[in-house]
VOMIMI-194171 format. One record per residue (C-alpha): residue in three letters; chain; x, y, z. Coordinates in Angstrom, 3 decimals. Last residue first. Layout:
N
    aa   ch         xx         yy         zz
   ALA    A          X          Y          Z
...
END
This chain:
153
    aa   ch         xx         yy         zz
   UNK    A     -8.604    -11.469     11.336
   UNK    A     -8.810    -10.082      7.340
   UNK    A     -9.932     -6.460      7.729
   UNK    A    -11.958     -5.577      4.410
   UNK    A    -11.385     -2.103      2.564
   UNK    A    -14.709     -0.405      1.888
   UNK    A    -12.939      2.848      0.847
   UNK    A     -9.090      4.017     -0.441
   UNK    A     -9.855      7.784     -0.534
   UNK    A     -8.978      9.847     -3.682
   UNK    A     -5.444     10.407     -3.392
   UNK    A     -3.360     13.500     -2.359
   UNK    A     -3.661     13.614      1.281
   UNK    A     -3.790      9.952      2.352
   UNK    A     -7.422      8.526      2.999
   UNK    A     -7.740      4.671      4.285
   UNK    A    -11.328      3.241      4.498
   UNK    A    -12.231      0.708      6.778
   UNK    A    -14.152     -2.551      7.209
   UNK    A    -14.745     -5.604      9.395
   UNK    A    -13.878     -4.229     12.838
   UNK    A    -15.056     -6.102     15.747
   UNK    A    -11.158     -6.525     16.862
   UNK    A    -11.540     -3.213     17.993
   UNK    A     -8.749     -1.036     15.526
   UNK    A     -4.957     -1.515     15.548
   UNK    A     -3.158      1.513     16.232
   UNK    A     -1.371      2.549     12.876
   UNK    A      1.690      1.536     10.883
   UNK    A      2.398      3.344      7.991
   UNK    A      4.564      2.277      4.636
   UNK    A      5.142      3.929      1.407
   UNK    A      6.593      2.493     -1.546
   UNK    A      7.775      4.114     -4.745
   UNK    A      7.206      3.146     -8.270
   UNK    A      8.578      5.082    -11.661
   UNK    A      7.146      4.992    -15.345
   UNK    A      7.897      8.967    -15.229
   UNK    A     10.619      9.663    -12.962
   UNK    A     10.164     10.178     -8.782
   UNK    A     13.698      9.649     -8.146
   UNK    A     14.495     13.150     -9.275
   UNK    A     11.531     14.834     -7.021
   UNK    A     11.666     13.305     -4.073
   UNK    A      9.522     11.241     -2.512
   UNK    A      8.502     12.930      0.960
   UNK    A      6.190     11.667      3.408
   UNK    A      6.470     15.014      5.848
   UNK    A      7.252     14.634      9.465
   UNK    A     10.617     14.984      9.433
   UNK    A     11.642     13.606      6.032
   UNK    A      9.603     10.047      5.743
   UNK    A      9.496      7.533      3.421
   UNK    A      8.681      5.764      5.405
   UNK    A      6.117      5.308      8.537
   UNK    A      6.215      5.330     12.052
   UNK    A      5.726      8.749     13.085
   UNK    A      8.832     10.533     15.326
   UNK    A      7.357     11.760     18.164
   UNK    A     11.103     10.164     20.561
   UNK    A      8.589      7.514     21.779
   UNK    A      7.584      6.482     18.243
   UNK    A      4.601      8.001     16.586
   UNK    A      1.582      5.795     15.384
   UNK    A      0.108      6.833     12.174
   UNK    A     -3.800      8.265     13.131
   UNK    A     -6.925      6.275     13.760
   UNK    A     -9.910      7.982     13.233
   UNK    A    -13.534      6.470     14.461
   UNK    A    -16.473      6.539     12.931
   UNK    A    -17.446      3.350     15.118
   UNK    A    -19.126      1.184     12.122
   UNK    A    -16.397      2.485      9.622
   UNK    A    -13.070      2.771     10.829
   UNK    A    -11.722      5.482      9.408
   UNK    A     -8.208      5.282      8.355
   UNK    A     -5.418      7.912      9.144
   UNK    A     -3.292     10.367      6.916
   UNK    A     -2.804     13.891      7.511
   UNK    A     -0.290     14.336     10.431
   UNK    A      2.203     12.276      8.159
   UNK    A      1.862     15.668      6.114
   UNK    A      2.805     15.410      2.467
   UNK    A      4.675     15.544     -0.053
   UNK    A      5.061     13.342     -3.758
   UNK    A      6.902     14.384     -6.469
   UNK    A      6.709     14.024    -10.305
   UNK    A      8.711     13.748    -13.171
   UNK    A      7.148     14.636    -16.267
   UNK    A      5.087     12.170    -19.110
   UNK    A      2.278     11.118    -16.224
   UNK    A      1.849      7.515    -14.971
   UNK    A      3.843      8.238    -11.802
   UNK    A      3.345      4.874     -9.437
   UNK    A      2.731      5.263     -5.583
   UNK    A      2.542      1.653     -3.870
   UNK    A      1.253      1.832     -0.586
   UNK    A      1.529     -0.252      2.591
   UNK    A     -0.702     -0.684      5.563
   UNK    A      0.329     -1.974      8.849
   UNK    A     -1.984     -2.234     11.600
   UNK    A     -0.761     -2.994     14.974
   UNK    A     -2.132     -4.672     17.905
   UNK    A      0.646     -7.561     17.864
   UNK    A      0.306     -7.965     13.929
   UNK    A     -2.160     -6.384     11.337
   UNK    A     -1.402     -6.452      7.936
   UNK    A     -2.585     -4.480      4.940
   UNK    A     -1.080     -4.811      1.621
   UNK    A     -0.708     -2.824     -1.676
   UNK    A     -2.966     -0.372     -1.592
   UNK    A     -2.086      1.027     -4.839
   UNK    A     -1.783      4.643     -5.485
   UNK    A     -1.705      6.826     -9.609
   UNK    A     -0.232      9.751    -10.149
   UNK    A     -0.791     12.196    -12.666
   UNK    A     -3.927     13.234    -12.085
   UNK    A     -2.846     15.774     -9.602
   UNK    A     -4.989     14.007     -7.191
   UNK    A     -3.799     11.099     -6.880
   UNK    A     -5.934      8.410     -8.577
   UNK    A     -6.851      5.294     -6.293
   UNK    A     -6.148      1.362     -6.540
   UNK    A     -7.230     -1.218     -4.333
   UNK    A     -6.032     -4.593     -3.244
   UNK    A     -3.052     -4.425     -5.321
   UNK    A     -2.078     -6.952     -7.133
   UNK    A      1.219     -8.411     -6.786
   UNK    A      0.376    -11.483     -5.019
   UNK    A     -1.737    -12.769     -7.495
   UNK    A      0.938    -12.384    -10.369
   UNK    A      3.657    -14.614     -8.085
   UNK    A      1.017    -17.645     -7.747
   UNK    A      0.062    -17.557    -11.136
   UNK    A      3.330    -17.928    -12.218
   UNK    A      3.910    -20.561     -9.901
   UNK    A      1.304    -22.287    -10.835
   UNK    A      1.725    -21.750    -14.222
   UNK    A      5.259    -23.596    -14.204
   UNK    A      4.024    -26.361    -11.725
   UNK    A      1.698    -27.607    -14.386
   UNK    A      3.864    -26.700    -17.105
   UNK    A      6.115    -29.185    -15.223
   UNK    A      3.467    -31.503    -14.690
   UNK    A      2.456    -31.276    -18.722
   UNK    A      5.779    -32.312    -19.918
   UNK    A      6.542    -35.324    -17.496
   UNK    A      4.795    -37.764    -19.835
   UNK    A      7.297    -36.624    -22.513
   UNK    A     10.428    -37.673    -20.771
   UNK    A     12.816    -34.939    -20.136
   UNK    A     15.984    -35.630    -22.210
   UNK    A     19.287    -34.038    -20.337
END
């Protein structure tokens, strides 16, 4: 098939775009250090729907060893800054928190899937704060806090 030559830069056009496009969306919103130093978080998204907040993380291991990732569900909330309020993960009706990975009530990677130049996602859904809120911080256990992180209504 011969593509005439005047159509050239509208496909290259479209082909950018779309590029573009698909590179925008994967950026993270914010990114944090764990604390170990060899991990590294992205705030990947935050959504809110029906009264409830959804936040999604990205952990990557940027070290040279495997690496695992454990914590509390208990632990993580976001603080919503012109109130000072927490918010805690939400728990279904059995107690079980609503967020994954989890194993019980830990957020749990495990070890051997955790390999160096590896990503894992982790998801939490939380009450939604007053729908005056412009800006929160997020703090999971072993990360430096996600702060200043705009509500989009």
């Amino acid at each position: 098939m011969k593509i005439k030559e005047n159509y050239i830069p509208t496909l290259l056009f479209i082909c950018l775009s779309l590029w573009l496009t698909s590179a925008q969306a994967a950026e993270p919103l914010q990114t944090q250090y764990g604390i170990n130093g060899e991990v590294e978080v992205d705030l990947l998204s935050v959504s809110e729907s029906g009264g409830i907040l959804t936040a999604v993380f990205a952990y990557r291991n940027t070290g040279s060893d495997k690496s695992a990732v454990r914590y509390s569900v208990s632990d993580v909330y976001f603080l919503e800054k012109s109130e000072g309020k927490k918010y805690h993960v939400l728990s279904d009706s059995t107690g079980k928190s609503l967020a994954a990975p989890v194993n019980g009530n830990f957020i749990s990677i495990r070890e051997l899937e955790f390999k160096p130049g590896s990503r894992k996602l982790v998801w939490f859904k939380f009450p939604a704060p007053a729908e005056a809120s412009e800006v929160i911080d997020f703090v999971l256990p072993d990360a430096v806090p996600f702060e200043n992180i705009a509500l989009s209504r």
